[in-house]
VEXLO-389608 format. One record per atom (N, C-alpha, C): x, y, z. Coordinates in steps of 0.05 Angstrom, whole numbers, plus 32768, in hexadecimal, padded with zeros to 4 digits. Example, Ala and Ser with C-alpha at 12.3 -4.5 7.8 and 13.67 -1.06 7.14 Angstrom:
2
81087F8E809C;80F67FA6809C;81087FBE809C;81017FD3808E;81117FEB808F;81028001809D;
***
This chain:
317
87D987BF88DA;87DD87AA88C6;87FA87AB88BC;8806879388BE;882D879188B4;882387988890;883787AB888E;884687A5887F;883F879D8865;8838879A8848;8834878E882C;8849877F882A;886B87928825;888287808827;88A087968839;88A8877F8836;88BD878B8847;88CA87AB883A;88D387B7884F;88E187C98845;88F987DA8850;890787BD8853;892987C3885A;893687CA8839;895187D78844;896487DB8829;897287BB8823;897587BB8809;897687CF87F2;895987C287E8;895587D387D3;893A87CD87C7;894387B687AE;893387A98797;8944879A878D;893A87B18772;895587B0876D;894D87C9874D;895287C38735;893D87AB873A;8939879D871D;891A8796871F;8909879F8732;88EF87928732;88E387AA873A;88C287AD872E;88BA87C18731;889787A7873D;888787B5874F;886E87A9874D;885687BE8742;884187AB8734;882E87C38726;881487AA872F;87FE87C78732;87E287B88734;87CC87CB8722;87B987B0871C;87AB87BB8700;879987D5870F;878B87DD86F7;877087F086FC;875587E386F4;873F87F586F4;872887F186EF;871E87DE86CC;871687CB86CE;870E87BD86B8;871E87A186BF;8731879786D2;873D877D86DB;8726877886EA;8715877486FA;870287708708;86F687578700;86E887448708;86D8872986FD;86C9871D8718;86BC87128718;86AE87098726;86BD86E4873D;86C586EA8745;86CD86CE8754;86EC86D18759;86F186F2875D;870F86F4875C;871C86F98776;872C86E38787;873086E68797;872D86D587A5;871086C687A2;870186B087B0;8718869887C1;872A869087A7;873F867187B1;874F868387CA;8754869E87C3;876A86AC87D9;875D86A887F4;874986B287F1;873186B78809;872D869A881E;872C8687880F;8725866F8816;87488660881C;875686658815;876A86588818;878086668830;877E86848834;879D868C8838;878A86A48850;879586A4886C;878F86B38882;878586D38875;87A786D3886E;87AB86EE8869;879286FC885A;879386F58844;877D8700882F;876086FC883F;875B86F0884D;874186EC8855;873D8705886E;8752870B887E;8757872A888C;8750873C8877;875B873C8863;875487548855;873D87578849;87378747883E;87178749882F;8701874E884E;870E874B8861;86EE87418874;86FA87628886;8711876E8881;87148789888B;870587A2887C;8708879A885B;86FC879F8849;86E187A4884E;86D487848854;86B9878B8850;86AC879A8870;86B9879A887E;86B687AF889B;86B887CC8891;86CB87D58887;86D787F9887E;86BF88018875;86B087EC885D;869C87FC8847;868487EF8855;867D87DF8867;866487D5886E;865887D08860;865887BB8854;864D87A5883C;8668879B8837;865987788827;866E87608823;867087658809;8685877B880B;869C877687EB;86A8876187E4;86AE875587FE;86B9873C87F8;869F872687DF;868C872487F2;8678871187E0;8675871B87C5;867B873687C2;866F874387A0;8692873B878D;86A3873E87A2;86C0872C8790;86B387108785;86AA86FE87A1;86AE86E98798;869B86DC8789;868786E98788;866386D78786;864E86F2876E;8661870A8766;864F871D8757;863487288769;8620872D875B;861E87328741;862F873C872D;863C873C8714;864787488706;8645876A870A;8630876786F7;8624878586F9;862987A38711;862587898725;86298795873C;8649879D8744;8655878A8741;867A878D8740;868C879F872B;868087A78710;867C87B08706;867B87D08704;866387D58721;866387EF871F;86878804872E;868688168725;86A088298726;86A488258749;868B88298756;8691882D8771;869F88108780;868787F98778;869C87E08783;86B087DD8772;86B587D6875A;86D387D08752;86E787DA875D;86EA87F3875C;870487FE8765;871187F7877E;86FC87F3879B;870287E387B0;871387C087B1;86FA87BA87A0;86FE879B879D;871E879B8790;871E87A58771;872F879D876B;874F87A48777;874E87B68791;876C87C3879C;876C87AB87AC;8753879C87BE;8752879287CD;8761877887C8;8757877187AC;875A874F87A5;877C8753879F;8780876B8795;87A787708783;87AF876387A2;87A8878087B8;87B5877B87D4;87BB875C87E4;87A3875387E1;87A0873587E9;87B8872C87DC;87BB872E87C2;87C7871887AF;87E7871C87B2;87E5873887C4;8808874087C9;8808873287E5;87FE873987F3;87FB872D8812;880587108812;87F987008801;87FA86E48806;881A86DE87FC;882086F287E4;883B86E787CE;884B86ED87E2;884E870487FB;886E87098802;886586F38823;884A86E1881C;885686DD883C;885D86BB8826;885B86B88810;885E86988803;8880869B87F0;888486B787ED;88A486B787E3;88B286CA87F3;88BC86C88805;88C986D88814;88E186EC8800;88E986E787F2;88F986F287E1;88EA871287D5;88D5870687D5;88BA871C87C6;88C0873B87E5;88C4872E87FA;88C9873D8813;88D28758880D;88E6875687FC;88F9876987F9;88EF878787E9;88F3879987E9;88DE87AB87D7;88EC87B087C2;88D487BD87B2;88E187B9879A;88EE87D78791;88F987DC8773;88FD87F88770;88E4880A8774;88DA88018764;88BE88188757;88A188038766;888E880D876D;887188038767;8860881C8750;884C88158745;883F881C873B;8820880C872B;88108820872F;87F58815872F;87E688298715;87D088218702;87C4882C86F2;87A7882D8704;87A2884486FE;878E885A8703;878B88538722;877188438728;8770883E8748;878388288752;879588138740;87AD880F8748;87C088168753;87B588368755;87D688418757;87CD88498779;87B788438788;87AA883787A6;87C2882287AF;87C0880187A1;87C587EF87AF;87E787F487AA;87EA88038793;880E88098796;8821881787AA;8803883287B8;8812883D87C1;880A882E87E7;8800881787EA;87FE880F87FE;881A87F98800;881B87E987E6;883487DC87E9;885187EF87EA;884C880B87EC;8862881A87E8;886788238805;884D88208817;884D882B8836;884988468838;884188548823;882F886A8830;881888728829;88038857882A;87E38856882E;87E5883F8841;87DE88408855;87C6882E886A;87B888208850;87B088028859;879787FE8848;878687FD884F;877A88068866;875C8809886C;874F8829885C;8768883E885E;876888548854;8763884E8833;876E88408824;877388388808;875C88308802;874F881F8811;8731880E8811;87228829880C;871D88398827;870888548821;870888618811;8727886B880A;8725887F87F5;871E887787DD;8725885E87D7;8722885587BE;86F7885187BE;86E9884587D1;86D3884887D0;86CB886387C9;86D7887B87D3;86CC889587D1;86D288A187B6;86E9889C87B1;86ED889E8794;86E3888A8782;86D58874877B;86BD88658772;86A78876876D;86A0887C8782;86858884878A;868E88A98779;869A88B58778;869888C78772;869E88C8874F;86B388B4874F;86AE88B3872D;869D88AA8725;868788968729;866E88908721;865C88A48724;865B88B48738;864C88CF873D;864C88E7871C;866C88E48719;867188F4870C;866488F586F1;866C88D786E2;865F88C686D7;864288CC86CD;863E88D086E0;861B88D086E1;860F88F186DE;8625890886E7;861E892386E9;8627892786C9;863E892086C1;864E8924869E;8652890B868E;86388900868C;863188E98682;865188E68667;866088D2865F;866F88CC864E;867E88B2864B;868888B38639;86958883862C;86AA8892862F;86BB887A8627;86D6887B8622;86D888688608;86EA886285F8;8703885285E1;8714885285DB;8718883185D7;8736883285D3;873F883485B7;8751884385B5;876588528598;877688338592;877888258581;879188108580;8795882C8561;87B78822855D;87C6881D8548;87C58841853D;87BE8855855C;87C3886F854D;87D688788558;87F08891855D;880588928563;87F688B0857D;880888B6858C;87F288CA859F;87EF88E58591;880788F48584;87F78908857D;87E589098568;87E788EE8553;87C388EF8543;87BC88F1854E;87AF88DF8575;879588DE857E;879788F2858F;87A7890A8594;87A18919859C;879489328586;879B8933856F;878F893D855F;877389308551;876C8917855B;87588913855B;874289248572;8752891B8587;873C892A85A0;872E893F859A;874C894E8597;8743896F8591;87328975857B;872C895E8565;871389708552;86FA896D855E;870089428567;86E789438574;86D789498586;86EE89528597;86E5896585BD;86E6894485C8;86F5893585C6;86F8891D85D9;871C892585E2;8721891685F6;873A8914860A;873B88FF8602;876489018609;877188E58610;876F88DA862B;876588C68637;876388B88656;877988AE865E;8781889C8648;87988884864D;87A9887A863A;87BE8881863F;87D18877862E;87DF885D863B;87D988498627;87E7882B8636;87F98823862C;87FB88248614;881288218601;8819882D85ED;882A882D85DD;882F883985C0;8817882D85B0;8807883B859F;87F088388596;87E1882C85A2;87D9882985C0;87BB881A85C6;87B4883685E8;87A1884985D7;879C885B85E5;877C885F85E9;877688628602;875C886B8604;875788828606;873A889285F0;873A88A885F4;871488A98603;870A88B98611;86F688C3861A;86E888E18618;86CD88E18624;86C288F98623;86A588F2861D;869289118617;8678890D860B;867988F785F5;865988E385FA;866188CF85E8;866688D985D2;864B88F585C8;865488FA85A6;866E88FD859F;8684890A85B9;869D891685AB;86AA88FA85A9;86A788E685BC;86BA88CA85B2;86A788B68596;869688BF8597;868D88B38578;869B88C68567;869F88DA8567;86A688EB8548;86C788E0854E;86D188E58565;86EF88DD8568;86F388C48559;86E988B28558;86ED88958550;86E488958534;86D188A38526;86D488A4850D;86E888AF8503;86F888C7850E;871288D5850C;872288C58507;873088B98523;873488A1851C;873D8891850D;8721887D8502;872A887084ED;872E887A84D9;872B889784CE;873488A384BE;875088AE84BB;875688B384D3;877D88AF84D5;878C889A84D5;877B888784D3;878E886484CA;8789885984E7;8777885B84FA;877B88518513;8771882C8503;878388178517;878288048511;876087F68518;875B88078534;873C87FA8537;873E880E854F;871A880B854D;8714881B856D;86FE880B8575;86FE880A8597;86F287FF859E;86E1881185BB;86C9881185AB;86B9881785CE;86B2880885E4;86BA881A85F5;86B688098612;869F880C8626;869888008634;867F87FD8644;868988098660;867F88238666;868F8824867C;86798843867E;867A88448699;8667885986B1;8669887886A3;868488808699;8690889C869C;86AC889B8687;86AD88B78683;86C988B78672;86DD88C18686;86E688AB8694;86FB88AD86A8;871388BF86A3;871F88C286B4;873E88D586B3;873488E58697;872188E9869B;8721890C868B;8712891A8694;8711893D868A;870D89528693;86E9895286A5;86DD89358696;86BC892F869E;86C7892686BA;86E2892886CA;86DB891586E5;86E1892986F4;86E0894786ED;86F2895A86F5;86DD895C8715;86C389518714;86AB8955872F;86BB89468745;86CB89298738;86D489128750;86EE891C8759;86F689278746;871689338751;87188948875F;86FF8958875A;86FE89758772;86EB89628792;86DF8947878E;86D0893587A7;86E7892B87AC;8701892587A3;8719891487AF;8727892B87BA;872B894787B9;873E895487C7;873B895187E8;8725895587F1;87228955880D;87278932881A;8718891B8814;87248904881D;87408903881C;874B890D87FF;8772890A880C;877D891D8811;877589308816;877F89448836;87838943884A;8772892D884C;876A89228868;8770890C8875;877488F48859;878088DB885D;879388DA8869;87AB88C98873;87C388C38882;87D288AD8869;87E788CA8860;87F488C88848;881588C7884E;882688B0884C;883B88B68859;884F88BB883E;886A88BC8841;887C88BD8828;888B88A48828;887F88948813;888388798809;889E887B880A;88A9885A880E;88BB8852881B;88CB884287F9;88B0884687E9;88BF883C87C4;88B1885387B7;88C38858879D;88AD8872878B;889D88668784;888A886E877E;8873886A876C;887088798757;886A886C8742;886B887B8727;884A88838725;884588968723;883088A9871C;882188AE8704;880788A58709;87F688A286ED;87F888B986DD;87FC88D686EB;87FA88EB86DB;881588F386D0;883188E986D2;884388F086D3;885788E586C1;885588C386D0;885E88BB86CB;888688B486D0;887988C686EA;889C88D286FC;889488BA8717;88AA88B98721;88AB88AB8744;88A088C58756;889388C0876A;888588DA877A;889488BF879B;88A388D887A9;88A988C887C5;88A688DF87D7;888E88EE87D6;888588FA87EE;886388FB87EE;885D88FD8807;883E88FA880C;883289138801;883E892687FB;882A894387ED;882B893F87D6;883D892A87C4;8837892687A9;8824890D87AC;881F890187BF;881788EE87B7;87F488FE87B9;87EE891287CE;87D4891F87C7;87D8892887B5;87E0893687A7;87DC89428787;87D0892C8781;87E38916877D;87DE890A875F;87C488F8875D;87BB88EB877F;87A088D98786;878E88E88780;8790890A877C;8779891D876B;877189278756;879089228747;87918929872F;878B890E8718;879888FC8720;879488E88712;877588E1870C;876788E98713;874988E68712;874288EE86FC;8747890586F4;873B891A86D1;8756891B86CB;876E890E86C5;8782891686B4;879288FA86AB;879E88F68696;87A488DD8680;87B188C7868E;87B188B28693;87BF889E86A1;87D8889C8690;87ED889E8693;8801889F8685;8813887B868B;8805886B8685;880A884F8687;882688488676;8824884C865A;883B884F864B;88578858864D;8859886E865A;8870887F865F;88748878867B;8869886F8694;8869885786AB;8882884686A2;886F8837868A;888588188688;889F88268676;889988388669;88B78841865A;88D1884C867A;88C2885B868E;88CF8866869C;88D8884E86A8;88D3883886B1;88D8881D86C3;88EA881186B9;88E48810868F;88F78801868B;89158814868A;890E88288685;892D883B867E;893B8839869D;8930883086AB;893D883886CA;893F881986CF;894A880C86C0;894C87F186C7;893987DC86D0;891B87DF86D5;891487C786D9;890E87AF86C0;8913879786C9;8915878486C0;88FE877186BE;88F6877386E7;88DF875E86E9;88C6877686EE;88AA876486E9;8892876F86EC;8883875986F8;887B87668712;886D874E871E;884A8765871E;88378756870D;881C87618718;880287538724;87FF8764873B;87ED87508747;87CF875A8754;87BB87538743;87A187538748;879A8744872D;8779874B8728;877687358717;877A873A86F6;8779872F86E9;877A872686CF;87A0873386C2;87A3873586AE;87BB873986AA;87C8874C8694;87BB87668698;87B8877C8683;87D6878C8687;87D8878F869C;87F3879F86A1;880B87978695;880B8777869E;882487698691;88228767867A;880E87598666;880987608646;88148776863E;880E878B864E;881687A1863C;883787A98643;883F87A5865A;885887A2865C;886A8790864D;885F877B8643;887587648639;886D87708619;885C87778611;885D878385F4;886E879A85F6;887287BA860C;888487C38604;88A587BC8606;88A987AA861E;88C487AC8625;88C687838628;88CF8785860C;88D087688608;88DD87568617;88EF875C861F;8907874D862D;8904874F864C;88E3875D8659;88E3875C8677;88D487428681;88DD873E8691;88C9871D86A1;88B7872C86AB;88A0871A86A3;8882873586B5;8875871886C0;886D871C86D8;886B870486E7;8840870D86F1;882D86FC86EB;8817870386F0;880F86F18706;880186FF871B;87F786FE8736;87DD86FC8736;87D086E9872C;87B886F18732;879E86E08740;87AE86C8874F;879A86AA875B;87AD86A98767;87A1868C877A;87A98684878B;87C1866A877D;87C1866A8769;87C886518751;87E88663874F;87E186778740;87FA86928737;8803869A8754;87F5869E8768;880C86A8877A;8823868E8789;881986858787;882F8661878B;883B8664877B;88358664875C;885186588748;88618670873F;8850867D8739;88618695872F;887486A9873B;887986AE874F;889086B68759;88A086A78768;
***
C-alpha cells in the first residue's frame, strides 16, 4: 500500500497532523467517503478482510451500541481518520508534503504513526483490534469510570486523586482533565473536587478507567503483539501520549504503544510542545472535532483545519 503522504525533504515546519481518540466515533462516519472516493473504499473493505467481519457496515449503518464498544471503535475510528487522509493528499497535492510533527491521542497516536511511515496499516488495523479487545477485557477484570475535572489546575486534581485513590488519565487542556479508577474512588474524587472550586464534573459512560493503573492487564496483553509487529523509525516525530517528546526510532515507538495504555495521555503539553516549536497549522482528521477545539482554545492564533467528510475534505484544505 503507497504511501499516506509524501515524504521527500523538506518537511513544512509550520504544520503538524493530529487524529482524534476514542469517544469521536458516530454512526454513519465515513459512509459519503466510502461511496464516493476509490481510495477509502480499499481501505475500509481491507479493514473489513484483517478482522473478518464488516467494520465497515458497523461505521456506516451501527448499531450504536455496537460501535461503541472499546473493541470496534478503536479500529473504525483509525480507519475512518486514515480514509479521510488518503483521500485529502490525493485531492490537495500540497497536503503531499510531510509535515513537521504527526501526533495522535490515545489510539490516535495508531493512525499518526502510519501517516509517519512506521506502521503498515494493515498492522495498525490488528493491533489496534487487539488492543480494543484487551482494554475492554481489562475493563471487565478491574471494573472502573472515568471524569472529567473542568476549571481545576493539575496539582489540585492530583491532590484530589491521592485522597480519593483515583488517577489522572488525561490531560487535554489547562483545566479540562479527566481523572479515573474504582467507581467509589472517582465518586469521592469529584466530591473533592467540587470542594476545591472545580468548575463542574462530569461522568462519563465508558467500559473502563482507561490509561490508568486498572489497564495495567492490556498493557502487559500489548507487550508481545508489538514485539512482534513490523515497527519501522518514522520518517516525522511523533509526539507521544506519555511524554509528550517527538520519539523517531521504532524501540521507542514499542515502549510507548505499551505504555500508553495504563499511563496519562499527556494531550496538553503535546499542543504546548507543537506550539513552542513553531507550529502554526493543525490539520485533524477523523471524525468529529475535539482535537482542534481544544487546540484553538489553547494556542489562539493557530489555523486548525477539521477533516472530517467528504464535504471538509474538498473545502478545507
Amino acid at each position: 500500500m503507497a504511501p499516506f503522504i509524501a515524504l521527500e525533504e523538506p518537511a513544512q515546519a509550520t504544520r503538524a497532523l493530529v487524529f482524534p481518540g476514542q469517544g469521536a466515533q458516530s454512526v454513519g462516519m465515513g459512509k459519503d467517503l466510502y461511496d464516493e472516493f476509490p481510495s477509502a473504499r480499499e481501505l475500509y473493505d481491507r479493514a473489513d478482510e484483517i478482522l473478518g467481519f464488516r467494520l465497515s457496515k458497523l461505521c456506516f449503518e451501527g448499531p450504536e451500541e455496537e460501535l461503541q464498544q472499546t473493541r470496534n471503535a478503536q479500529p473504525a475510528i483509525a480507519v475512518t481518520s486514515l480514509a479521510l487522509l488518503k483521500v485529502a493528499t490525493e485531492l490537495t497535492p500540497q497536503l503531499l508534503k510531510k509535515p513537521a510533527y504527526v501526533a495522535g491521542h490515545s489510539l490516535g497516536e495508531y493512525p499518526a504513526l502510519v501517516a509517519a511511515g512506521a506502521l503498515q496499516f494493515d498492522e495498525a488495523v490488528r493491533l489496534l483490534r487487539t488492543r480494543g479487545e484487551l482494554m475492554q477485557a481489562a475493563g471487565d477484570k478491574n471494573p472502573g469510570t472515568m471524569a472529567a475535572v473542568l476549571g481545576l489546575d493539575i496539582p489540585d486534581c492530583e491532590e484530589v486523586c491521592r485522597e480519593a485513590g483515583a488517577e489522572i488519565c488525561t490531560v487535554n487542556a489547562p483545566g479540562q482533565i479527566v481523572i479515573g479508577g474504582r467507581r467509589e474512588a472517582v465518586v469521592r474524587a469529584l466530591d473533592y473536587a467540587k470542594a476545591r472550586g472545580a468548575a463542574r464534573v462530569i461522568p462519563m459512560s465508558v467500559s473502563g478507567a482507561f490509561h490508568s493503573s486498572l489497564m495495567r492487564p492490556a498493557a502487559d496483553g500489548m507487550v508481545q503483539p508489538v514485539a512482534t509487529a513490523a515497527i519501522s523509525d518514522p520518517i516525522v516525530p511523533v509526539i507521544a501520549n506519555c511524554t509528550a517528546t517527538p520519539v523517531t526510532q521504532e524501540v521507542q515507538i514499542r515502549h510507548e504503544l505499551v505504555d500508553q495504555v495504563c499511563r496519562p495521555v499527556q494531550w496538553s503539553r503535546t499542543v504546548d510542545f507543537l506550539g513552542e516549536h513553531g507550529v502554526e497549522t493543525f490539520i485533524e482528521f477523523g471524525p468529529g472535532r475535539v482535537l482542534t477545539s481544544i487546540i484553538k482554545r489553547m494556542l489562539r492564533k493557530s489555523n486548525c483545519i477539521n477533516v472530517n467528510d467528504a464535504t471538509s475534505v474538498r473545502v478545507s484544505l
